[in-house]
N, C-alpha and C positions, 0 to 999 in steps of 0.2 A: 740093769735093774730099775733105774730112774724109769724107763719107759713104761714100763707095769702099770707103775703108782700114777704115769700120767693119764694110761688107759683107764683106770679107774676112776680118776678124781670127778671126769665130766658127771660121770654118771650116779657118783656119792653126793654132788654139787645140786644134780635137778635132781634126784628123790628127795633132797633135803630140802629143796625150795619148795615142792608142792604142796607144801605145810609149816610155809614160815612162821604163822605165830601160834603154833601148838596147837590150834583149833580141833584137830580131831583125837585128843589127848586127854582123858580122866585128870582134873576136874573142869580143863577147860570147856571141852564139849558141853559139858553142864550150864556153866555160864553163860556160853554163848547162846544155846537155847534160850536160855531167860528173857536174856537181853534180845533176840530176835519173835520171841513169841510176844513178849510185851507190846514190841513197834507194831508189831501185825495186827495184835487186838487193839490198838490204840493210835493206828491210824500215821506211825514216826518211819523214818528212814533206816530199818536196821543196819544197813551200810556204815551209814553215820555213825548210829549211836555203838555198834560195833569197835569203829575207828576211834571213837572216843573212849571209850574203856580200856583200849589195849594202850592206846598213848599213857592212860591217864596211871591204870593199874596194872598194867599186862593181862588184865582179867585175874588179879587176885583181890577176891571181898575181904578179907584181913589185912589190906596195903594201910598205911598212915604213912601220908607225909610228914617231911618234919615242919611243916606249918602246922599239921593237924588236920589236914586234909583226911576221910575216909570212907574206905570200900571200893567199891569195883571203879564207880564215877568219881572219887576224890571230891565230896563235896565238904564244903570248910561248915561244919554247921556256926561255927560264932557266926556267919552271916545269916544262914538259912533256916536255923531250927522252927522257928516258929512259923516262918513260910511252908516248909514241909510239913509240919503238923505234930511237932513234936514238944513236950514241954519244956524241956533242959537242954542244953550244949551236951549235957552228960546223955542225957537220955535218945540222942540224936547220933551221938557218936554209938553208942552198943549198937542201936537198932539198924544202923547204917553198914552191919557189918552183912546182913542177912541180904544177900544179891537182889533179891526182887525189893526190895526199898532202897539199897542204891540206886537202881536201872529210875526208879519213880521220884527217885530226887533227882537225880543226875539230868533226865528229859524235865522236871518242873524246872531248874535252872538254866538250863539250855531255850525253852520254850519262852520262861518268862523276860531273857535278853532278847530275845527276839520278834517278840510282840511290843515291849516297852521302848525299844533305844533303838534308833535309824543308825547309829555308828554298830549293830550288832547282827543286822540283816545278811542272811545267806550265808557261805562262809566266815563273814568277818564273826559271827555265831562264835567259833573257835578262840578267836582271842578276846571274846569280854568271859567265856568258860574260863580261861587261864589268866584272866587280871582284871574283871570284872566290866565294868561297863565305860570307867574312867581310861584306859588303856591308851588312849590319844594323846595323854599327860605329858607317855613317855619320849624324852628328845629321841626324836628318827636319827638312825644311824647309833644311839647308845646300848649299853650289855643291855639293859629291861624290855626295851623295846623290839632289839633281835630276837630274844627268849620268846618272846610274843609272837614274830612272825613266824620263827623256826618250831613252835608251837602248832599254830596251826597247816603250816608246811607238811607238818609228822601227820596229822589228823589227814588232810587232802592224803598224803600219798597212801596211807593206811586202807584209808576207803577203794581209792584206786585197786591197791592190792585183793581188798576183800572180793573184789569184782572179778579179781584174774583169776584168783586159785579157790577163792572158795563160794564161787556164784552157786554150784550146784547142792554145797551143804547149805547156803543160806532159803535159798529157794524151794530145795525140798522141805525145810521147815517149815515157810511159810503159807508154803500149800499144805501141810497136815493141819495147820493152824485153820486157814480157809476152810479147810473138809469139816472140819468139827463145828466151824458158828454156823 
């Protein structure tokens, strides 16, 4: 009987990988659009800002950290709100729950590390997202500092991934996106 279950597993194993992170699944599909129709009209890496969502939220706009982090990108508004254009901490956490204003904060905080700070360029982009822009603080080799690298680790290999399984839903998006401007 063992032999059965082992005939099966290969094959439970790769249909279950072709869609490791729920991508073509109500309400993710939804999500993901947002966040890859955005990059497209606005010139960003939907790969990236892909990787960065599902690290950040799994692609749920209702996530809160227990820092206070919120939406799809986990932006902290006590640092951002008024950077992103909103009046209150309060008023910045509601609004941030609505995915196309995550995806537009989450890229203004990503964008603004990396136009401002040389410790934020390319990649390292990932770890001033998850500990801001001082992140060099932390002693190399301690827990804060690993969170940091093993942070952007997640992000790299996520992108990686988005490229192996789901190139042809990210790309057909972004061509229906191209047909229409």
């Amino acid at each position: 009987m063992e032999w059965v279950a082992a005939l099966f597993l290969p094959t439970v194993f790769v249909l279950g990988s072709l869609d490791p992170y729920g991508l073509h699944k109500e309400p993710k599909i939804n999500h993901a659009t947002t966040i890859i129709k955005y990059a497209e009209q606005n010139d960003h890496d939907p790969y990236e800002l892909l990787a960065i969502a599902i690290t950040e939220s799994d692609l749920n706009p209702r996530a809160v950290s227990y820092k206070g982090a919120v939406g799809l990108f986990q932006v902290m508004c006590k640092y951002w709100y008024k950077k992103t254009g909103y009046k209150s901490i309060e008023e910045c956490n509601e609004k941030l729950f609505v995915p196309l204003n995550s995806v537009k904060a989450g890229v203004y905080v990503l964008t603004t590390y990396r136009s401002k700070y040389p410790q934020c360029q390319g990649d390292l982009a990932y770890r001033c997202y998850f500990a801001g822009h001082g992140w060099r603080k932390y002693k190399p080799g301690g827990k804060t500092a690993n969170h940091i690298i093993r942070y952007e680790k997640k992000v790299r290999q996520r992108k990686l991934m988005l490229h192996k399984y789901y190139k042809d839903f990210i790309e057909d998006i972004r061509f229906k996106v191209q047909k229409r401007s």
